[in-house]
MOPAC internal coordinates of N, CA, C and O (Angstrom, degrees):
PM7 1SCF
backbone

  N    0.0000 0     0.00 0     0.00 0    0    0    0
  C    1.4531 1     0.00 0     0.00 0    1    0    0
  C    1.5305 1   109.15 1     0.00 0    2    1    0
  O    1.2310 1   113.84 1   -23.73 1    3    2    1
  N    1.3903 1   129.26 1   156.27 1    3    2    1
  C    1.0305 1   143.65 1  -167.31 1    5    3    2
  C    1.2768 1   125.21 1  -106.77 1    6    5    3
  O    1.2310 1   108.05 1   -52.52 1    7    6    5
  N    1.2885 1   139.92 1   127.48 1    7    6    5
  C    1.5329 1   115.02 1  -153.53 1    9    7    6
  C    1.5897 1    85.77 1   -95.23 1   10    9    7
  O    1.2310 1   128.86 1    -7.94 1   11   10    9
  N    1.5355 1   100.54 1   172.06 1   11   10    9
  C    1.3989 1   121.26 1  -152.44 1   13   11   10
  C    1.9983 1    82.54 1   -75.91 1   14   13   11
  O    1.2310 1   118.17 1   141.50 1   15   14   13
  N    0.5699 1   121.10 1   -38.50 1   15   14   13
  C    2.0116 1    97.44 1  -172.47 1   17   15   14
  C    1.5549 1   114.68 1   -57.13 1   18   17   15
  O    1.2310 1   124.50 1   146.23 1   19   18   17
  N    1.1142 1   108.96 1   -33.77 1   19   18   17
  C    1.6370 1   103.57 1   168.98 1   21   19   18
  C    1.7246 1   122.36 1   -54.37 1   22   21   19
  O    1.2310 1   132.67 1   172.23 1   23   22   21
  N    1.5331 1    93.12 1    -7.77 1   23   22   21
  C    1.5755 1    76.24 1   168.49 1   25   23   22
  C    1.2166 1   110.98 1  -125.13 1   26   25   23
  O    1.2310 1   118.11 1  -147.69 1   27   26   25
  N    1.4533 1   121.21 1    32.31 1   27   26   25
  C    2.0088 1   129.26 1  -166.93 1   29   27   26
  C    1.4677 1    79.81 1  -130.56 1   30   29   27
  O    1.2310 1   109.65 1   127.03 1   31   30   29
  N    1.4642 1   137.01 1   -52.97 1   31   30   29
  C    1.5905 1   121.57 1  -135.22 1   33   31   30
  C    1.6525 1    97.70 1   -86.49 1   34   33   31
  O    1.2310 1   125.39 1   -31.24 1   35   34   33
  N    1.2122 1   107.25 1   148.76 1   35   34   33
  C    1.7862 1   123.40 1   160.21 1   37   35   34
  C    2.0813 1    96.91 1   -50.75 1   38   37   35
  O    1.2310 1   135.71 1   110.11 1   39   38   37
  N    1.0530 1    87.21 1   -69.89 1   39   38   37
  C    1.5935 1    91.52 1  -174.25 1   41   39   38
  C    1.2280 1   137.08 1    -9.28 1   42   41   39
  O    1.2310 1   126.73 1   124.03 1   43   42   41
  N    1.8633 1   104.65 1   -55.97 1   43   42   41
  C    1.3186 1   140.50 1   160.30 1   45   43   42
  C    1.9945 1   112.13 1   -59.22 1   46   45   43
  O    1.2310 1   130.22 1   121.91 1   47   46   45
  N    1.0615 1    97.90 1   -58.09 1   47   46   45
  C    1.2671 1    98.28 1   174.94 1   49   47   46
  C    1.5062 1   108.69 1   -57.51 1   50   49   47
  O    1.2310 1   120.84 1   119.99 1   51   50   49
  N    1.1139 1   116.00 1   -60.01 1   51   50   49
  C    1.8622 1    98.68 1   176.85 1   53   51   50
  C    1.1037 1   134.53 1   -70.70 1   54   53   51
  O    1.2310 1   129.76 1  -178.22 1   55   54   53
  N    1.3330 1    98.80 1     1.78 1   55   54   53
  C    1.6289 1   102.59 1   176.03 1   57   55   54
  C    1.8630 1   100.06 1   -89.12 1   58   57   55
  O    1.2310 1   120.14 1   153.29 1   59   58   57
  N    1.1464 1   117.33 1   -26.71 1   59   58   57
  C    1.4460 1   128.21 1  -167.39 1   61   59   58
  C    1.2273 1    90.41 1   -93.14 1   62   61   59
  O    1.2310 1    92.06 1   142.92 1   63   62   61
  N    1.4358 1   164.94 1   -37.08 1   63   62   61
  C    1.4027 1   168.17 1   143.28 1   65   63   62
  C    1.7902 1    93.14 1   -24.08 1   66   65   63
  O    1.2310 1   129.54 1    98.57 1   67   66   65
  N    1.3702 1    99.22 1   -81.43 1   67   66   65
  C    1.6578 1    96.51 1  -167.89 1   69   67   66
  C    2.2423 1   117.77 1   -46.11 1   70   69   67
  O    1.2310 1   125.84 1   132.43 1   71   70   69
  N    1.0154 1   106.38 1   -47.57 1   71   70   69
  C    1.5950 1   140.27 1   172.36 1   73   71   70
  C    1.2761 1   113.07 1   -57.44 1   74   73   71
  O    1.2310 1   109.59 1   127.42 1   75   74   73
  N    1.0162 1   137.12 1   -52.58 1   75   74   73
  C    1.1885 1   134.55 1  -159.26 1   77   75   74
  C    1.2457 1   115.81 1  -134.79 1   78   77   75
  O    1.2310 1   114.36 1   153.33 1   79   78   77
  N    1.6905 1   128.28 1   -26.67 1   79   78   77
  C    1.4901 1   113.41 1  -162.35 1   81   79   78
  C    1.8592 1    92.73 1  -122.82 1   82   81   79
  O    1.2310 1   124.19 1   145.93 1   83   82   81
  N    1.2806 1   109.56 1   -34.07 1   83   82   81
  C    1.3934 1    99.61 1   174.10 1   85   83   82
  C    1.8774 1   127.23 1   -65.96 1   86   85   83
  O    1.2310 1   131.36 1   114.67 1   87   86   85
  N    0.8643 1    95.68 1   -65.33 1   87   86   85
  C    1.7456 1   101.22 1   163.47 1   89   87   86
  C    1.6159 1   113.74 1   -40.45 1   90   89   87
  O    1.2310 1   112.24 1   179.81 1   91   90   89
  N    1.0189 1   132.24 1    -0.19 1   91   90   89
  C    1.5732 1   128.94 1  -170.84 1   93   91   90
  C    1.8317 1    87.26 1  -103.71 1   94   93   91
  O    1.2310 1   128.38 1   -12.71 1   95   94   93
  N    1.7579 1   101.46 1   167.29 1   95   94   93
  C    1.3797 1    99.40 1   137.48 1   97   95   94
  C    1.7924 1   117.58 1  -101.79 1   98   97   95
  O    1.2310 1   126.19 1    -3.67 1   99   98   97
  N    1.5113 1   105.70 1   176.33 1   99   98   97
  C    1.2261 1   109.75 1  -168.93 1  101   99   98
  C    1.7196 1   117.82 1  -165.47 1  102  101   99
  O    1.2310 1   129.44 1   -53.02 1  103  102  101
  N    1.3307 1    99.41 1   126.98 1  103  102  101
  C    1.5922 1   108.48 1  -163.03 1  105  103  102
  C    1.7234 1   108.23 1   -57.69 1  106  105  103
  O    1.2310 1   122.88 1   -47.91 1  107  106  105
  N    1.2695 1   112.09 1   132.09 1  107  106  105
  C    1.6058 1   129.33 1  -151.46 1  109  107  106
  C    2.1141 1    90.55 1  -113.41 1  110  109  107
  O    1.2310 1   134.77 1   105.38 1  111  110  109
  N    1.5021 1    89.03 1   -74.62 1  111  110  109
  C    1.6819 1   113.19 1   179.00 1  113  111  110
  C    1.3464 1   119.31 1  -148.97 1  114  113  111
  O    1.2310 1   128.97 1    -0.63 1  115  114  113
  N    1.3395 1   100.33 1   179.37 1  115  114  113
  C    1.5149 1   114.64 1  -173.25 1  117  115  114
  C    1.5332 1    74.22 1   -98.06 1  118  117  115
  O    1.2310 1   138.29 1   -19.26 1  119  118  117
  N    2.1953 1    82.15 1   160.74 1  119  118  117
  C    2.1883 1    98.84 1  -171.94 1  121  119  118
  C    1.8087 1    73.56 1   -99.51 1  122  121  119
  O    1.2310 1   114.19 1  -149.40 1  123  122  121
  N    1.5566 1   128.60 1    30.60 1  123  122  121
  C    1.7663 1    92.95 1   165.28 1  125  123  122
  C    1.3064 1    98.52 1  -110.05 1  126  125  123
  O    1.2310 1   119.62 1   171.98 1  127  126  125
  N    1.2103 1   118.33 1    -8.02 1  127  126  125
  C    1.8355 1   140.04 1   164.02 1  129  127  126
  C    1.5711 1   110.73 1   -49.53 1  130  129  127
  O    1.2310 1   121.94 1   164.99 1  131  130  129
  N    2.0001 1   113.90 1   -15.01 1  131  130  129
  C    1.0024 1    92.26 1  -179.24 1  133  131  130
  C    1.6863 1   106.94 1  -148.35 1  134  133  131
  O    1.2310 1   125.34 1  -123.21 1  135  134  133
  N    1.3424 1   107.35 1    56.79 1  135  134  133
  C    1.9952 1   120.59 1  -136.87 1  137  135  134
  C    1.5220 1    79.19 1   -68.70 1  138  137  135
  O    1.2310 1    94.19 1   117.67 1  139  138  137
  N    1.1557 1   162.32 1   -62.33 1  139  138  137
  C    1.2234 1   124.87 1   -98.85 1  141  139  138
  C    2.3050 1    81.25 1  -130.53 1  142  141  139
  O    1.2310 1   127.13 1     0.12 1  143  142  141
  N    1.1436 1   103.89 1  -179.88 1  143  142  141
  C    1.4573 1   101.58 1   168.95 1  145  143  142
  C    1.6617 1   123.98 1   -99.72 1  146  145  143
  O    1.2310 1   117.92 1   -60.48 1  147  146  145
  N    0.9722 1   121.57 1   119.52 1  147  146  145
  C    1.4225 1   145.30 1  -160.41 1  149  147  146
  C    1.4185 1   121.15 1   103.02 1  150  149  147
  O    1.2310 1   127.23 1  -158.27 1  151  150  149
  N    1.1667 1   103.69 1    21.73 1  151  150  149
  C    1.6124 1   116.14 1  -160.06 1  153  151  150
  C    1.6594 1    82.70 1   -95.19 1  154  153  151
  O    1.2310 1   127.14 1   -32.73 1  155  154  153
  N    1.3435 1   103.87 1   147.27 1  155  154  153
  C    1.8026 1   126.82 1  -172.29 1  157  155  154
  C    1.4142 1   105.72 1  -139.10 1  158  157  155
  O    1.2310 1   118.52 1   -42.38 1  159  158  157
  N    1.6777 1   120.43 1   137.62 1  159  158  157
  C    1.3444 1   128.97 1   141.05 1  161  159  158
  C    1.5985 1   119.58 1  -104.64 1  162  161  159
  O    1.2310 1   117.06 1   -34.61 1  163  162  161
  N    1.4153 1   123.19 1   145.39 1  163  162  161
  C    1.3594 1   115.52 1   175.11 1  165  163  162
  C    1.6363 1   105.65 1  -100.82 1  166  165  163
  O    1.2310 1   101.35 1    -9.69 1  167  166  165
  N    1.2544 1   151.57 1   170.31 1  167  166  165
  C    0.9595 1   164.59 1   164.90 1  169  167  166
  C    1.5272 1   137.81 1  -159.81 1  170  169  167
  O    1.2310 1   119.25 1   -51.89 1  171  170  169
  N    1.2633 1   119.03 1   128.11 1  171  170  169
  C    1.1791 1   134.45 1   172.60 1  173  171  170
  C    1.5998 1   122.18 1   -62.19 1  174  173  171
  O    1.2310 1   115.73 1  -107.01 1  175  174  173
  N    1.3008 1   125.71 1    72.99 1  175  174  173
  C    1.4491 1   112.74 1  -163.50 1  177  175  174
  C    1.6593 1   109.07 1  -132.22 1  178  177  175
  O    1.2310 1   130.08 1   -67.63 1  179  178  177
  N    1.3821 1    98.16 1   112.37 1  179  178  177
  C    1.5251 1    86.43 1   160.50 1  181  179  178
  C    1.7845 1   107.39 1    99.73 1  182  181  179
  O    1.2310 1   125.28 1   178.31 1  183  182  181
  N    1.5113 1   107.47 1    -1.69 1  183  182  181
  C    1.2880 1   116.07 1  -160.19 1  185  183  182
  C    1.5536 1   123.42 1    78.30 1  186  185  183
  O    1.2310 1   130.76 1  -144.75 1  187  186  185
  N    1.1019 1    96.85 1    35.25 1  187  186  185
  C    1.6073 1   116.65 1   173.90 1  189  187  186
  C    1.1198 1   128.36 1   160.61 1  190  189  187
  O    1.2310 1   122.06 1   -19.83 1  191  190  189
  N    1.7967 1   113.67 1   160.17 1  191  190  189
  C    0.9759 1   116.85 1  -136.31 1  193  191  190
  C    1.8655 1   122.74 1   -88.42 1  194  193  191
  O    1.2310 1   106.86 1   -68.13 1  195  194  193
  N    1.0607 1   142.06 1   111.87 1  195  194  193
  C    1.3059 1   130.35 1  -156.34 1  197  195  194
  C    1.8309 1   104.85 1  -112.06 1  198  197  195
  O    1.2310 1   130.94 1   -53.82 1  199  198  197
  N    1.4647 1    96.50 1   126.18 1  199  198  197
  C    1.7551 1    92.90 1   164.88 1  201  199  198
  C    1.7380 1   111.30 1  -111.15 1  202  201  199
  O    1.2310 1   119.94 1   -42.17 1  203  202  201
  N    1.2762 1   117.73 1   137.83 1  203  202  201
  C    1.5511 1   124.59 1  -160.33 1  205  203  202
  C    1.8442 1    90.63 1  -132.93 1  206  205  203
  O    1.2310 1   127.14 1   -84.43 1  207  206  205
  N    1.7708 1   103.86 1    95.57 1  207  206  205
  C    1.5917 1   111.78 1   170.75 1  209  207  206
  C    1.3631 1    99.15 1  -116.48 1  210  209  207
  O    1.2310 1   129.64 1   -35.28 1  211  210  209
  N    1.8037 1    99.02 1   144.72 1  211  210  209
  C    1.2598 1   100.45 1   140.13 1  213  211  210
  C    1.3806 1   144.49 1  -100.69 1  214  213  211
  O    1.2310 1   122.07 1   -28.68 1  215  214  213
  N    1.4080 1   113.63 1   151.32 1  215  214  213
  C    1.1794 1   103.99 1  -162.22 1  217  215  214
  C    1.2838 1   137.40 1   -92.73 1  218  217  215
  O    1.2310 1   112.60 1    57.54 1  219  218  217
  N    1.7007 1   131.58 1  -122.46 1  219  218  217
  C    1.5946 1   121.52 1   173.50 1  221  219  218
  C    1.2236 1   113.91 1   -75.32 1  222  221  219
  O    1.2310 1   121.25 1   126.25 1  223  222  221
  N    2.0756 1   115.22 1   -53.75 1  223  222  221
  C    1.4317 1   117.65 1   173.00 1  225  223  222
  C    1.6344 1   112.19 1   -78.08 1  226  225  223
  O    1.2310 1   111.18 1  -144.37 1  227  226  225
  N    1.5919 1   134.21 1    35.63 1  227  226  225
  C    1.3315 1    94.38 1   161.07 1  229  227  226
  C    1.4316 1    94.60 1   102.23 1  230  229  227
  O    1.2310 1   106.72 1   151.89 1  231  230  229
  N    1.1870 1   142.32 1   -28.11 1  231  230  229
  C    1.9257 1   133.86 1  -142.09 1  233  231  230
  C    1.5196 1    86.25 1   -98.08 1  234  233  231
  O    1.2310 1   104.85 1   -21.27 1  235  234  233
  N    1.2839 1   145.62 1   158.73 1  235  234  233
  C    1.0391 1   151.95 1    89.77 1  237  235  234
  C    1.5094 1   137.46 1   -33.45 1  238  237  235
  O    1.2310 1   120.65 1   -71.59 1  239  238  237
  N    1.4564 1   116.36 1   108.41 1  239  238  237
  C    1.3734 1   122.40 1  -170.89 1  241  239  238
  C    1.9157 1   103.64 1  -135.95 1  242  241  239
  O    1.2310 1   135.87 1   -36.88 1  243  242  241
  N    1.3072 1    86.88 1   143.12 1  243  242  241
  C    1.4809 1    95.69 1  -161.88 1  245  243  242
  C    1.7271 1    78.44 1  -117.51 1  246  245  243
  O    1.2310 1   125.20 1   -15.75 1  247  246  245
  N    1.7151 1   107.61 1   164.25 1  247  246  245
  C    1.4649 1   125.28 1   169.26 1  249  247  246
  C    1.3620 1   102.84 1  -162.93 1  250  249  247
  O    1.2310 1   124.31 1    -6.42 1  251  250  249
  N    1.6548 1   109.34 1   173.58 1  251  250  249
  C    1.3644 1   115.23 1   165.30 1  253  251  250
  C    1.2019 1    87.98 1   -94.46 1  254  253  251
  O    1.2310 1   140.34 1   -38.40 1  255  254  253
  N    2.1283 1    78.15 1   141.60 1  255  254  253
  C    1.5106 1   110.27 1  -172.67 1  257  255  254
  C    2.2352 1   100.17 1   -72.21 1  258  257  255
  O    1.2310 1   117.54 1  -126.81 1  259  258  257
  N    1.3491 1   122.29 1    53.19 1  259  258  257
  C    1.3747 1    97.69 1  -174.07 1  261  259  258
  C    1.7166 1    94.13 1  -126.00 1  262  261  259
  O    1.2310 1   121.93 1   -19.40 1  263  262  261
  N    1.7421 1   113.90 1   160.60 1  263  262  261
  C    1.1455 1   107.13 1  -176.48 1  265  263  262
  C    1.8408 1   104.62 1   -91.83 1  266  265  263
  O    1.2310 1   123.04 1   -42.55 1  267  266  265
  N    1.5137 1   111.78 1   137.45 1  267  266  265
  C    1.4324 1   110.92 1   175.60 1  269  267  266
  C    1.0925 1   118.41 1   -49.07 1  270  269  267
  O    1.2310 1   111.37 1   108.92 1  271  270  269
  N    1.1067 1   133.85 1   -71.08 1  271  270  269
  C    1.9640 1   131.07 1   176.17 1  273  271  270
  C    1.6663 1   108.91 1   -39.69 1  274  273  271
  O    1.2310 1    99.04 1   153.41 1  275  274  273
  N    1.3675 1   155.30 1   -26.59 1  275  274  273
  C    1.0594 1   151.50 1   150.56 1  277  275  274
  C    1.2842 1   137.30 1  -122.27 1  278  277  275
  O    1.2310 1   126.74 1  -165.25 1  279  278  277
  N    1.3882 1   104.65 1    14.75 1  279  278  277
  C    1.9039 1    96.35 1   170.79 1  281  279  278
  C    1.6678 1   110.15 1    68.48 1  282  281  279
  O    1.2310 1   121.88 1  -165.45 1  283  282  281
  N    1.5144 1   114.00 1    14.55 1  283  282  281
  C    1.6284 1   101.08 1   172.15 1  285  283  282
  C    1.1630 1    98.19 1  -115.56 1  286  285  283
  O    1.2310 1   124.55 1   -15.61 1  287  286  285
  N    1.4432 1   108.88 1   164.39 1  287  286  285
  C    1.2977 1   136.91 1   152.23 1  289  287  286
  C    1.7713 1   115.32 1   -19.69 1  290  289  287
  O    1.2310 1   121.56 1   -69.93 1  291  290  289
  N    1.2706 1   114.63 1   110.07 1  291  290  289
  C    1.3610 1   120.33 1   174.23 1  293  291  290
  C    1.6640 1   118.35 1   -84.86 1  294  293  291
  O    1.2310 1   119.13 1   -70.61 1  295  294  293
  N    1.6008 1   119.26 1   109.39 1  295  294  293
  C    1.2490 1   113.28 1  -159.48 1  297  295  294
  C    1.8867 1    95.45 1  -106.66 1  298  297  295
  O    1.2310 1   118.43 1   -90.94 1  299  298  297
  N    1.0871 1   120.59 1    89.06 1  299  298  297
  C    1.2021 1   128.10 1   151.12 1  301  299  298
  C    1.4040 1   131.88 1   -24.90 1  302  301  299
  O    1.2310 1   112.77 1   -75.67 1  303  302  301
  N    1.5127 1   131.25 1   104.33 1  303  302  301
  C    1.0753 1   133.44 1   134.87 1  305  303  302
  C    1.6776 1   145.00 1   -26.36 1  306  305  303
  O    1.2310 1   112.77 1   -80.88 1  307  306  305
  N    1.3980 1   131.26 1    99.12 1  307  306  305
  C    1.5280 1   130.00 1  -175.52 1  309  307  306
  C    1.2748 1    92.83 1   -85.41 1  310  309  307
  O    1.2310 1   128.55 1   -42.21 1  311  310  309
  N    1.4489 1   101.14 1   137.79 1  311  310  309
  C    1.8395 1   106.55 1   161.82 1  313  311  310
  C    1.1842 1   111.84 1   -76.99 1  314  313  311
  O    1.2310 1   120.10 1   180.00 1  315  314  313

């Protein structure tokens, strides 16, 4: 049994984030969430932020939603 702080502390939780939920895969969206090509979902998952486009051929590719030169949140433009 587990003593009761493993389920109150940050600590625990990031240790169970790194361990257990990151290394898995894990359902984001449906591919009709994203029919056409250039088509994007944003999502909140996991404690961060994920964008899941498809692209020119057809593939589905998911990333963190952050911009490389600063580590923020990438806020996308719709035409």
């Amino acid at each position: 049994m587990l003593p009761p702080q493993c389920y109150t502390q940050g600590e625990w939780f990031e240790r169970e984030l790194h361990a257990i939920h990151f290394p898995a895969w894990h359902f984001v969206c449906l591919s009709s969430s994203i029919p056409d090509t250039g088509s994007f979902v944003t999502r909140r998952f996991l404690e961060r932020s994920v964008i899941v486009v498809r692209s020119e051929d057809g593939t589905i590719r998911a990333f963190l939603n952050t911009c490389r030169h600063r580590a923020a949140p990438c806020w996308l433009r719709v035409p």
